[in-house]
The first five atom37 places (N, CA, C, CB, O) and aatype in JSON, in Angstrom:
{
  "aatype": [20, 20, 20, 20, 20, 20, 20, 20, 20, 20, 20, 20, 20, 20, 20, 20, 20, 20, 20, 20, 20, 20, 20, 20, 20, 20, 20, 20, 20, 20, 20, 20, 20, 20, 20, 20, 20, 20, 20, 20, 20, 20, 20, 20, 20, 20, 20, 20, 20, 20, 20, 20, 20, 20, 20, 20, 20, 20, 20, 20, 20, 20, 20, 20, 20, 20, 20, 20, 20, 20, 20, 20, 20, 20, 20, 20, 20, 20, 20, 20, 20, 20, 20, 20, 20, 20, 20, 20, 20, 20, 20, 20, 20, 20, 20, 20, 20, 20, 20, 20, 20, 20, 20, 20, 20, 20, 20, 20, 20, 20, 20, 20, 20, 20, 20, 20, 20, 20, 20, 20],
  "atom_mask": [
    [1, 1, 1, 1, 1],
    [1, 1, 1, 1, 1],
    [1, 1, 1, 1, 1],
    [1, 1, 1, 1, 1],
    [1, 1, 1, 1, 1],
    [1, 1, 1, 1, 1],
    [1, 1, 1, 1, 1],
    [1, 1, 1, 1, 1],
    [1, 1, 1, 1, 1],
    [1, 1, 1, 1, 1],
    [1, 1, 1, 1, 1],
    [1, 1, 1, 1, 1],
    [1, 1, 1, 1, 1],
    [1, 1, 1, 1, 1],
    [1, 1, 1, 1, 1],
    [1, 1, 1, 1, 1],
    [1, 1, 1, 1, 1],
    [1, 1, 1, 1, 1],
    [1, 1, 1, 1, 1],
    [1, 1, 1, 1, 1],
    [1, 1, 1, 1, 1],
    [1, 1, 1, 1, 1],
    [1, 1, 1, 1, 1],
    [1, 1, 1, 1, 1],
    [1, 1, 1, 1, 1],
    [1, 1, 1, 1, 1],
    [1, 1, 1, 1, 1],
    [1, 1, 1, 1, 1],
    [1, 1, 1, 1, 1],
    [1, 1, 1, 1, 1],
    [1, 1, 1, 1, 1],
    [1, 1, 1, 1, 1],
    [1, 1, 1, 1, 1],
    [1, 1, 1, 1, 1],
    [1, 1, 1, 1, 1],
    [1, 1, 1, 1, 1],
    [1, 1, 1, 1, 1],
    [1, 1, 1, 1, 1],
    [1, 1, 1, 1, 1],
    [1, 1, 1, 1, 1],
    [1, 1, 1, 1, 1],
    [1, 1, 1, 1, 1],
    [1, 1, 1, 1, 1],
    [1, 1, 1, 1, 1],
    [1, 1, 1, 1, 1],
    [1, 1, 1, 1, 1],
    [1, 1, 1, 1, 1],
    [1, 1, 1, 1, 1],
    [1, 1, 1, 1, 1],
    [1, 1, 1, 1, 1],
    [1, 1, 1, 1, 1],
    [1, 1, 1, 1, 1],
    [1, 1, 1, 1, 1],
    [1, 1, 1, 1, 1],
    [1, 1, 1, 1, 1],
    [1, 1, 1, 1, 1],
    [1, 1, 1, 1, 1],
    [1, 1, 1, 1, 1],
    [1, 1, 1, 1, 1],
    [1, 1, 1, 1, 1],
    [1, 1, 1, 1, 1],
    [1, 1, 1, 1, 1],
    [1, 1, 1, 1, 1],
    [1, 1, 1, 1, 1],
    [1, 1, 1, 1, 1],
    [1, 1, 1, 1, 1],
    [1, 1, 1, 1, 1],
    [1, 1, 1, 1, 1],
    [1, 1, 1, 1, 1],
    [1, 1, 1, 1, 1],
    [1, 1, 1, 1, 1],
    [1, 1, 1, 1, 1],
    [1, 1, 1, 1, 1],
    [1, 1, 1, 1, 1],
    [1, 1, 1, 1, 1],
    [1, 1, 1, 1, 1],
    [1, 1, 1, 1, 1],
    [1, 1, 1, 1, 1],
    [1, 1, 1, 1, 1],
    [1, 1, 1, 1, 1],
    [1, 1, 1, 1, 1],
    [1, 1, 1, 1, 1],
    [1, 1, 1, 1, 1],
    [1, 1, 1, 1, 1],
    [1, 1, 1, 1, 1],
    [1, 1, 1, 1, 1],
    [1, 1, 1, 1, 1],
    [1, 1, 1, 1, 1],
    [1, 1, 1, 1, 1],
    [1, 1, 1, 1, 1],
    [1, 1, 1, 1, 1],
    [1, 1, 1, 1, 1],
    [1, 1, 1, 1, 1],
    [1, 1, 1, 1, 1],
    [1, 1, 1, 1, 1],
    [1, 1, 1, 1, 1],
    [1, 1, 1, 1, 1],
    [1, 1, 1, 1, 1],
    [1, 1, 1, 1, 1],
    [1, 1, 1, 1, 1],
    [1, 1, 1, 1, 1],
    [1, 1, 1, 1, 1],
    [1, 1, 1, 1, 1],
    [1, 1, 1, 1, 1],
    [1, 1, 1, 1, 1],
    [1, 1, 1, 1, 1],
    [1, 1, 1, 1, 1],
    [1, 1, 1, 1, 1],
    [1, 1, 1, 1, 1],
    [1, 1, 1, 1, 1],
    [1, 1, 1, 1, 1],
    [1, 1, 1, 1, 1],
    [1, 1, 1, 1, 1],
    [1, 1, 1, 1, 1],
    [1, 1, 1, 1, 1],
    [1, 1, 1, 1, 1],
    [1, 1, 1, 1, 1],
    [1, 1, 1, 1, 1],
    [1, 1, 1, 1, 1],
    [1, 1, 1, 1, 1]
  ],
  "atom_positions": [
    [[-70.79, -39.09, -24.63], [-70.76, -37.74, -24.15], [-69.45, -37.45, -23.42], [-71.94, -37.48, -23.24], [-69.32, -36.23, -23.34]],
    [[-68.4, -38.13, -22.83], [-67.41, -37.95, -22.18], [-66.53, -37.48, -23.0], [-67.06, -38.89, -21.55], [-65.81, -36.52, -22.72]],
    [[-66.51, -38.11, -24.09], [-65.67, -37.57, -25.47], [-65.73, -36.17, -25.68], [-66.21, -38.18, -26.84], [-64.72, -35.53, -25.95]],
    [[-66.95, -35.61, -25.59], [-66.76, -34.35, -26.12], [-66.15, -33.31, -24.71], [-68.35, -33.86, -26.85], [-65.37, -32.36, -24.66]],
    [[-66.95, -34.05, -23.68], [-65.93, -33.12, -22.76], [-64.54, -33.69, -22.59], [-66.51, -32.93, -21.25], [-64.06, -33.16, -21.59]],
    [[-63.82, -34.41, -23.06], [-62.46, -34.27, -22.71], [-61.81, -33.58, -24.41], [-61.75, -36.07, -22.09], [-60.82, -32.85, -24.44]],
    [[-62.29, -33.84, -25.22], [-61.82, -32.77, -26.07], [-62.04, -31.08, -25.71], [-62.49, -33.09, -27.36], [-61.33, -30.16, -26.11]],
    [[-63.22, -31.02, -24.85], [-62.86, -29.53, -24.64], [-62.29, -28.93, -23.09], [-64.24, -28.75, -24.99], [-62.57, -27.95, -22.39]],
    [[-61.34, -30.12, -22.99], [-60.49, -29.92, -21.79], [-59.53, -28.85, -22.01], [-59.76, -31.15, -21.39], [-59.56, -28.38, -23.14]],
    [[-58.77, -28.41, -21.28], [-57.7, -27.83, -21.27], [-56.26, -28.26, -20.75], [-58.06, -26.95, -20.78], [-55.94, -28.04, -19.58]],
    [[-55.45, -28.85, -21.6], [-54.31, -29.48, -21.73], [-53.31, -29.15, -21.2], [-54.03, -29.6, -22.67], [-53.3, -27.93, -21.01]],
    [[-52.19, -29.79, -20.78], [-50.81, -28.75, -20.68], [-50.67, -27.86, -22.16], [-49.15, -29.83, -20.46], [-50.59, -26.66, -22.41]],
    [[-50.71, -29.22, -23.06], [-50.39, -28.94, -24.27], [-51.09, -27.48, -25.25], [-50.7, -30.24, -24.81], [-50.69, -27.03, -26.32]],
    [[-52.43, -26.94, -24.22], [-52.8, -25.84, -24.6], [-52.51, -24.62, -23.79], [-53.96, -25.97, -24.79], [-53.22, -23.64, -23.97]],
    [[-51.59, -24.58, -22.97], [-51.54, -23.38, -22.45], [-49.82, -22.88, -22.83], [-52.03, -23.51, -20.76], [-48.88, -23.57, -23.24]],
    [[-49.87, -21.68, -22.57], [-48.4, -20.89, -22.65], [-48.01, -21.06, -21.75], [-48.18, -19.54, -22.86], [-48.99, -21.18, -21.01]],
    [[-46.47, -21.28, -20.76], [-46.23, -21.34, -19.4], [-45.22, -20.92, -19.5], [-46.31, -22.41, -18.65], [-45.39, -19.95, -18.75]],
    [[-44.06, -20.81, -19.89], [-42.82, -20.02, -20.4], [-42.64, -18.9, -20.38], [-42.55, -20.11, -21.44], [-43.66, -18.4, -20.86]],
    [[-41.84, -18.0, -20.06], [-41.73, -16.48, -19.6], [-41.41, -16.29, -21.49], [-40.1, -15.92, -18.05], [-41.79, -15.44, -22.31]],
    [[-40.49, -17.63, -21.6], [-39.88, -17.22, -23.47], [-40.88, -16.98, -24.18], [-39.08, -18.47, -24.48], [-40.9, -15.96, -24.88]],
    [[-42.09, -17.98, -24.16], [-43.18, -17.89, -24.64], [-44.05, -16.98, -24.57], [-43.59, -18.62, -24.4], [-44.4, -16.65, -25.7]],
    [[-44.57, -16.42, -23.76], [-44.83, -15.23, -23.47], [-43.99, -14.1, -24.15], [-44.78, -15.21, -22.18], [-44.75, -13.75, -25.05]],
    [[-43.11, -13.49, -24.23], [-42.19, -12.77, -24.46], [-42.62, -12.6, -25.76], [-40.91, -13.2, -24.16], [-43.26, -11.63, -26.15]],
    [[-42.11, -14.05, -26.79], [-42.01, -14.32, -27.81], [-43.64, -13.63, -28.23], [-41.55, -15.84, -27.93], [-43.7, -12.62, -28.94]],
    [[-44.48, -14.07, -27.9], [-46.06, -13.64, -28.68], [-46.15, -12.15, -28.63], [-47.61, -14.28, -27.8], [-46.55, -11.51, -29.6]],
    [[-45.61, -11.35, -27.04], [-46.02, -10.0, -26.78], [-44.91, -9.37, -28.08], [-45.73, -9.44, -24.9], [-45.4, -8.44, -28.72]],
    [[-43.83, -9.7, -28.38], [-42.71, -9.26, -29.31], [-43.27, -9.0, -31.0], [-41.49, -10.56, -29.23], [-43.35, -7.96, -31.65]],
    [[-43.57, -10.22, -31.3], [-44.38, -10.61, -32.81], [-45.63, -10.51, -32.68], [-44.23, -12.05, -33.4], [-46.1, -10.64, -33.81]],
    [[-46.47, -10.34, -31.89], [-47.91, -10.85, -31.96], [-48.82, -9.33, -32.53], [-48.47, -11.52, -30.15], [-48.48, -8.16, -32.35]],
    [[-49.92, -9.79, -33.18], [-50.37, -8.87, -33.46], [-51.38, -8.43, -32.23], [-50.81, -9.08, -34.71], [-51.99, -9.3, -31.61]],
    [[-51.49, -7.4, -31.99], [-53.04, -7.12, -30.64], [-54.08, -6.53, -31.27], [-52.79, -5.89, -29.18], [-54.22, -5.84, -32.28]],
    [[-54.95, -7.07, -30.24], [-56.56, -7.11, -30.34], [-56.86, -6.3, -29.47], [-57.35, -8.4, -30.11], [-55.92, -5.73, -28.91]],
    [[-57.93, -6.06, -29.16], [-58.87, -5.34, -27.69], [-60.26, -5.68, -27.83], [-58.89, -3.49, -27.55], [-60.93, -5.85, -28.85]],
    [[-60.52, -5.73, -26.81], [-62.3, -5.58, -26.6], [-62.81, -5.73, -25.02], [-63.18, -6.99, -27.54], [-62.86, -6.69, -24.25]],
    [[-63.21, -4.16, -24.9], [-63.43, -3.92, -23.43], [-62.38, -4.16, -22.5], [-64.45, -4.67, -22.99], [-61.3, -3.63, -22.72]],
    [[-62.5, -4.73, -21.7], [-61.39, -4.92, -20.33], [-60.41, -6.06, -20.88], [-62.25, -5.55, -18.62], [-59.38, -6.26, -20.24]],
    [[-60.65, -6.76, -21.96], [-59.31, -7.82, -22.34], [-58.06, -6.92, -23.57], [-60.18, -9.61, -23.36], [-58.24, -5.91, -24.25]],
    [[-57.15, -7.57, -23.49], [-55.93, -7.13, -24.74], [-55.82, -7.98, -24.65], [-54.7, -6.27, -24.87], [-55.99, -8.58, -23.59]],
    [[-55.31, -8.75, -26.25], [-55.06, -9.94, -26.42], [-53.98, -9.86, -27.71], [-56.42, -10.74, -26.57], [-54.52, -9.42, -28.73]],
    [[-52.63, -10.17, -27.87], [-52.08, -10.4, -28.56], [-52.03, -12.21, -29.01], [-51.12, -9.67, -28.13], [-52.21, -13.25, -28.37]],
    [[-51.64, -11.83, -30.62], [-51.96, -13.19, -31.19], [-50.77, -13.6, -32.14], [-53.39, -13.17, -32.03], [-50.39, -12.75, -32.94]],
    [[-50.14, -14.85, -32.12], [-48.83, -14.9, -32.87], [-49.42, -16.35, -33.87], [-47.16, -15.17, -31.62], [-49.66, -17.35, -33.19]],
    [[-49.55, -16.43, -34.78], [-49.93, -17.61, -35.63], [-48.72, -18.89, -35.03], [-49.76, -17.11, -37.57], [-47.77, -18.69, -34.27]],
    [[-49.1, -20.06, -35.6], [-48.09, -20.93, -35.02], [-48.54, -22.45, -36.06], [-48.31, -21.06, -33.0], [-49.6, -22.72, -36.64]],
    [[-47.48, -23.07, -35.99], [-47.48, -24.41, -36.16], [-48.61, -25.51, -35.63], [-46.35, -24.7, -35.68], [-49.36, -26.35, -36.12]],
    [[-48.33, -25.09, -34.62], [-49.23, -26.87, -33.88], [-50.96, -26.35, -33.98], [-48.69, -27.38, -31.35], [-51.64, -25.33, -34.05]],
    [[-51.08, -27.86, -33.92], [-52.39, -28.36, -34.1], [-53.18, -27.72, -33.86], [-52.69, -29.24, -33.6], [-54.12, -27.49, -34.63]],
    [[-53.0, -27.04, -32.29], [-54.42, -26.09, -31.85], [-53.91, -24.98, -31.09], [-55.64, -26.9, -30.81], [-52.73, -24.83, -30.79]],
    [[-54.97, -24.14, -30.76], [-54.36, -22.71, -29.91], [-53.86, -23.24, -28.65], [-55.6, -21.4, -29.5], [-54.03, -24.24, -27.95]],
    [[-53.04, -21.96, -28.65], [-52.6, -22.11, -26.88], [-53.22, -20.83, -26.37], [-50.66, -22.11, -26.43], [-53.59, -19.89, -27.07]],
    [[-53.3, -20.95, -24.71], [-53.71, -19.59, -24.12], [-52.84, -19.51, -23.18], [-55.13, -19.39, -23.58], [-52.32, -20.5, -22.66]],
    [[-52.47, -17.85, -22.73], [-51.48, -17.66, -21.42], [-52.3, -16.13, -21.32], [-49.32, -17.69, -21.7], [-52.72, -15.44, -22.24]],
    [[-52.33, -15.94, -20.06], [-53.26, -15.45, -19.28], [-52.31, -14.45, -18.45], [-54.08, -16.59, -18.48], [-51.5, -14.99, -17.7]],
    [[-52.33, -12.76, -18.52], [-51.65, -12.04, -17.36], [-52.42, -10.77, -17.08], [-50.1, -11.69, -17.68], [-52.68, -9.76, -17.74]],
    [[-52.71, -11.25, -15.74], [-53.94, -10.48, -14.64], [-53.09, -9.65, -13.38], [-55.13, -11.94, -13.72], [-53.05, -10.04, -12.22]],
    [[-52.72, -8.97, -13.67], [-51.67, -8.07, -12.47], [-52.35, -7.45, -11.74], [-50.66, -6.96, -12.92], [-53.53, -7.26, -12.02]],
    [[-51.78, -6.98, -10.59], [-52.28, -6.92, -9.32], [-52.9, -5.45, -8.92], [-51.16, -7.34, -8.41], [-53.19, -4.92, -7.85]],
    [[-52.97, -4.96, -10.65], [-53.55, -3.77, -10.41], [-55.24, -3.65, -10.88], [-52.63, -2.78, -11.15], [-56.08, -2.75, -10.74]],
    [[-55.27, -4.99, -11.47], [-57.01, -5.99, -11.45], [-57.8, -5.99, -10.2], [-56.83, -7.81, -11.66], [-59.02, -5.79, -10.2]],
    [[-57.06, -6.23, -9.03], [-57.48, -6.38, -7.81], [-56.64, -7.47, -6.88], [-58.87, -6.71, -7.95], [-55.56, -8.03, -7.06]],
    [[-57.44, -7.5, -6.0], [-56.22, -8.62, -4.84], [-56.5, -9.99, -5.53], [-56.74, -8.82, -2.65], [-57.15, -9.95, -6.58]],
    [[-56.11, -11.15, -5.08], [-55.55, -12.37, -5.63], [-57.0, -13.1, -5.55], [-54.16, -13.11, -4.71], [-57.14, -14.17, -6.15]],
    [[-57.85, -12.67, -4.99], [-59.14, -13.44, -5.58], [-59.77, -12.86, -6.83], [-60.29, -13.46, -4.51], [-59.74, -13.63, -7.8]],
    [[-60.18, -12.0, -6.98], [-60.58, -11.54, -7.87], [-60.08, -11.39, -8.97], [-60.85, -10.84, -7.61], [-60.76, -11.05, -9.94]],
    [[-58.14, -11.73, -9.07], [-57.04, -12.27, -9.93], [-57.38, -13.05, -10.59], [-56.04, -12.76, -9.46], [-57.51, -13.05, -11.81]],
    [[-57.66, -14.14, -9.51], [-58.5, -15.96, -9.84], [-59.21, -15.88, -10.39], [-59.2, -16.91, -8.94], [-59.15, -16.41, -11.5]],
    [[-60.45, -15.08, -9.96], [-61.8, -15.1, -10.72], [-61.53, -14.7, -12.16], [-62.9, -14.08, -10.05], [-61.66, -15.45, -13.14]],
    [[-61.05, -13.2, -12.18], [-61.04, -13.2, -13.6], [-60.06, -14.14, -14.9], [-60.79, -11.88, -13.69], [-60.2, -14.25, -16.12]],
    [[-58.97, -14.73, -13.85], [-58.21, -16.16, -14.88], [-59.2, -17.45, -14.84], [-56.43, -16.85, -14.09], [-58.9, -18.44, -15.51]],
    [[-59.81, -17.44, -14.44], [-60.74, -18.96, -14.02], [-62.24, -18.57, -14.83], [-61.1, -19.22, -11.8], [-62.72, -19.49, -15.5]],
    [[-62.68, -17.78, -14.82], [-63.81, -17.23, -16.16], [-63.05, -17.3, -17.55], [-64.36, -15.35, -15.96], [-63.52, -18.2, -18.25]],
    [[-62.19, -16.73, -18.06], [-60.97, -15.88, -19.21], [-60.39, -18.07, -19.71], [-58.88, -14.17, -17.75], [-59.93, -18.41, -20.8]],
    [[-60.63, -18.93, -18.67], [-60.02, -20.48, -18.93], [-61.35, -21.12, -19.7], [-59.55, -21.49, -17.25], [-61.52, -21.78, -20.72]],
    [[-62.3, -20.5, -18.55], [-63.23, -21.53, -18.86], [-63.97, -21.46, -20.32], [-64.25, -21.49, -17.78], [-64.4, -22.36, -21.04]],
    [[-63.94, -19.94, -20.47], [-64.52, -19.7, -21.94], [-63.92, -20.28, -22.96], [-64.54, -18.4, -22.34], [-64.53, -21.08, -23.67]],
    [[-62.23, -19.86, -23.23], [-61.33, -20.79, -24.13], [-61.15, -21.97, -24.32], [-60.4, -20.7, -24.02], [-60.85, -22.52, -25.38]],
    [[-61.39, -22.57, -22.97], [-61.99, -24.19, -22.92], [-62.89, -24.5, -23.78], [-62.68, -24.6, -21.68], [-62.6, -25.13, -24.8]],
    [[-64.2, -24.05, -23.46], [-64.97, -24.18, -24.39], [-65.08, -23.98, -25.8], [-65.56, -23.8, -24.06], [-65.77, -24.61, -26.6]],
    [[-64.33, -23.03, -26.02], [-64.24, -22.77, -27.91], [-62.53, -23.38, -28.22], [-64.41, -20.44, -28.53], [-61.95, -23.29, -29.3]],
    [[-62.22, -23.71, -27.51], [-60.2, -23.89, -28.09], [-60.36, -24.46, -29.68], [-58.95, -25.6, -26.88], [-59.71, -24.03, -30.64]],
    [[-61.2, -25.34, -29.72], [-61.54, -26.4, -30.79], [-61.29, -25.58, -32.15], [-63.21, -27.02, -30.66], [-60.51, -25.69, -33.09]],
    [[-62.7, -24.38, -31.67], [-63.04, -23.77, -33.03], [-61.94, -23.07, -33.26], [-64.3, -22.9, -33.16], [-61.81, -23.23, -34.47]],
    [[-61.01, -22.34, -32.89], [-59.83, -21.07, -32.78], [-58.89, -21.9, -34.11], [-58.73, -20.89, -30.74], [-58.8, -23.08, -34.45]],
    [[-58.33, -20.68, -34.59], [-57.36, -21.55, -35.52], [-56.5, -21.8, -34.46], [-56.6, -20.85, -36.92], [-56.73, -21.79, -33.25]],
    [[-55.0, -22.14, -35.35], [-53.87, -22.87, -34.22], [-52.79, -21.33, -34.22], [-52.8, -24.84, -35.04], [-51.92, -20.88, -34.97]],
    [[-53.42, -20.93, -33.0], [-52.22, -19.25, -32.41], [-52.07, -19.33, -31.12], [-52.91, -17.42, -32.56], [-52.82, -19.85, -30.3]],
    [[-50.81, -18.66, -30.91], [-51.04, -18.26, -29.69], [-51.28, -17.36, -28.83], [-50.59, -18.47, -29.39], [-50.75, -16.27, -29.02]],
    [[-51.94, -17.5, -27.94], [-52.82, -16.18, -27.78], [-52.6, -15.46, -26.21], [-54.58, -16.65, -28.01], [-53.05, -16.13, -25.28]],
    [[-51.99, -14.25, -25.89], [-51.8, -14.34, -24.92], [-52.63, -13.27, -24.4], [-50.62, -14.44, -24.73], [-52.42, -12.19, -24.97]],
    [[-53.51, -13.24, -23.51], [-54.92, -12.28, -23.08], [-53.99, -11.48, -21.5], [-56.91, -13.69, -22.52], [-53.46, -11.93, -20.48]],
    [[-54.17, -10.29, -22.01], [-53.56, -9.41, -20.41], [-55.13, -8.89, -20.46], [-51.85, -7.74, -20.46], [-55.88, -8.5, -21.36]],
    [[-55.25, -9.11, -18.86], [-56.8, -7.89, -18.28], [-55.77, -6.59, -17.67], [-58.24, -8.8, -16.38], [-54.71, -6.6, -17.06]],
    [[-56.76, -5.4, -18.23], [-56.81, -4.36, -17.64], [-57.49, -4.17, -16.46], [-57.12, -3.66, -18.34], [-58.31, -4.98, -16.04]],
    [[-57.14, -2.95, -15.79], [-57.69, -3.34, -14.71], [-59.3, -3.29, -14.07], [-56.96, -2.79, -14.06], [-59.79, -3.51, -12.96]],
    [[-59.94, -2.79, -15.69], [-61.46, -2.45, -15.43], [-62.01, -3.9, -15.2], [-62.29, -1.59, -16.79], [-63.09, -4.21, -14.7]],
    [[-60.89, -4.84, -15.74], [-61.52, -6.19, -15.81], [-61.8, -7.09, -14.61], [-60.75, -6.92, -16.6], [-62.36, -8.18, -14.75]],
    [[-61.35, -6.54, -13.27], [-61.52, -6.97, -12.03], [-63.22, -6.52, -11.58], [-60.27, -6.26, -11.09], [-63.9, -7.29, -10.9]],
    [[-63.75, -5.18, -12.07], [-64.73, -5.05, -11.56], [-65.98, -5.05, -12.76], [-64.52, -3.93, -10.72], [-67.05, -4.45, -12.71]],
    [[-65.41, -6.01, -13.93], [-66.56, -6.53, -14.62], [-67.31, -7.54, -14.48], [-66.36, -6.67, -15.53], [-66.49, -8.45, -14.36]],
    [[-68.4, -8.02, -14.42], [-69.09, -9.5, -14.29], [-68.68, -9.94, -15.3], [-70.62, -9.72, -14.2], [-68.25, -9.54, -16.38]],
    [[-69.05, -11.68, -14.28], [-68.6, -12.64, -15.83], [-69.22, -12.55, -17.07], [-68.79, -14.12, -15.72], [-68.56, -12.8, -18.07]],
    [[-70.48, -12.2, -17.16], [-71.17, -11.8, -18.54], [-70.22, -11.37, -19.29], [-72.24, -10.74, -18.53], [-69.6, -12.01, -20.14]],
    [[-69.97, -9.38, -18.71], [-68.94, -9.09, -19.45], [-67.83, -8.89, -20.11], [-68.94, -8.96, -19.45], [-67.59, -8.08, -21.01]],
    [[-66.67, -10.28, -19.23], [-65.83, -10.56, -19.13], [-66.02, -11.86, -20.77], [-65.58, -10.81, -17.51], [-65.27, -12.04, -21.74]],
    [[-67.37, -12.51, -20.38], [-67.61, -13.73, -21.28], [-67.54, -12.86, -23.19], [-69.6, -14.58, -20.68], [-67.06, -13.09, -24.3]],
    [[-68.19, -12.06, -22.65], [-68.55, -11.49, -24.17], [-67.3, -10.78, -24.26], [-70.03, -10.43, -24.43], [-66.91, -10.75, -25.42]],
    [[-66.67, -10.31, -23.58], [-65.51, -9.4, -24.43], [-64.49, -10.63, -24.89], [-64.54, -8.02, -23.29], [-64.14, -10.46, -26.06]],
    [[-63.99, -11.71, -24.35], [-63.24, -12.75, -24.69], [-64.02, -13.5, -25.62], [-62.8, -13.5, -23.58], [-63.31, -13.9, -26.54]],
    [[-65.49, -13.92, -25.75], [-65.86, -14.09, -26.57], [-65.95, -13.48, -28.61], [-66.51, -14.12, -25.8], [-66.15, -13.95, -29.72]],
    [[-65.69, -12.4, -28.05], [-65.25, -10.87, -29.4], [-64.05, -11.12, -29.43], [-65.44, -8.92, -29.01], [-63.66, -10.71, -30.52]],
    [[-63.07, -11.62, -28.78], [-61.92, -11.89, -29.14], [-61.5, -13.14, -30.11], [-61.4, -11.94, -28.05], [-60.88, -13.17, -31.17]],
    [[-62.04, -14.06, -29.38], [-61.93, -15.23, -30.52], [-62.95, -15.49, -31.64], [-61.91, -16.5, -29.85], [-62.6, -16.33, -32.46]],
    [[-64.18, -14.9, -31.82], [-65.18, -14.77, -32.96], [-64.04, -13.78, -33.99], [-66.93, -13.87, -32.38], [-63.74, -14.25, -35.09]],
    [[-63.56, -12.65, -33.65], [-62.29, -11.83, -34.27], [-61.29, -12.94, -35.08], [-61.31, -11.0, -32.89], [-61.2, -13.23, -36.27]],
    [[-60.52, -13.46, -33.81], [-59.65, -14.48, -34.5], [-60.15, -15.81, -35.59], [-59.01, -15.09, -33.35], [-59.51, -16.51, -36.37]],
    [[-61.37, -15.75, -35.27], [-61.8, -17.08, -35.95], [-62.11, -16.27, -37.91], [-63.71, -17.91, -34.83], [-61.63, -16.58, -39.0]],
    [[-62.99, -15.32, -37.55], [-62.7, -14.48, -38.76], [-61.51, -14.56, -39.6], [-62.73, -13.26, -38.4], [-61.32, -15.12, -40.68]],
    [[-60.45, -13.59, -38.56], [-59.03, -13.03, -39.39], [-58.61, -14.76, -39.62], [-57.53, -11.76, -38.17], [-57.53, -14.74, -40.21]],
    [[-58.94, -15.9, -39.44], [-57.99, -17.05, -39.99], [-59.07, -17.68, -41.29], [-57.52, -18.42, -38.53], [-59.02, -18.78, -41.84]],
    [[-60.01, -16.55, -41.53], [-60.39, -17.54, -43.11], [-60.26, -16.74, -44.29], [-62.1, -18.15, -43.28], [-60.46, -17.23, -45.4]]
  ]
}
C-alpha cells in the first residue's frame, strides 16, 4: 500500500515553477473553464502532467489563497496518474475564494475528466 501512495505524490518533477514556464503554457495553451477555475493546457513531452497554480490576491487574503492552492494540489495529486502528459496551468477567479471544497473539488475535477477525454 505505500506504493500506491507515493506514486500519487506530488513531485518537483510535477509541478510548473518557472515564470518561463508559466508564460510559455498561458502563450500556446489552449483554455478550459469550469466554474471558479481557468485552466490553460499546453500538450508536452514528458512522462506525466505538470500543475502550476495562480490564486491572486483578489481570491482573498493569504489564507484562503492557501486553502484554495492546497485543495486545487490535493485533487491533482490524486488523479496526476490518469491525466495525459500536459501542462496545465489552473488560475482561480475570484469566486473561487468563497467556494467550498466540494465545489472547488468538482469544478477541477471537470477539468481533468475534460482533459482526459480531449487526449483519446
Amino acid at each position: 500500500m505505500a506504493a500506491a501512495g507515493a506514486a500519487e505524490g506530488f513531485p518537483r518533477s510535477a509541478r510548473i515553477r518557472k515564470r518561463a514556464d508559466f508564460l510559455r503554457v498561458q502563450q500556446r495553451g489552449k483554455k478550459l473553464s469550469s466554474g471558479p477555475l481557468v485552466a490553460l493546457v499546453l500538450p508536452t513531452a514528458g512522462p506525466t502532467a505538470r500543475l502550476g497554480l495562480t490564486v491572486s490576491s483578489k481570491v482573498g487574503n493569504a489564507v484562503v489563497r492557501a486553502r484554495v492552492k492546497r485543495l486545487l494540489r490535493e485533487v491533482f495529486r490524486r488523479r496526476r496518474l490518469a491525466c495525459p502528459p500536459v501542462e496545465l496551468v489552473v488560475i482561480a477567479r475570484p469566486a473561487a475564494g468563497a467556494a467550498t471544497a466540494a465545489e472547488l473539488t468538482a469544478a477541477f475535477s471537470s477539468l481533468l475528466s475534460t482533459l482526459q477525454r480531449a487526449s483519446r
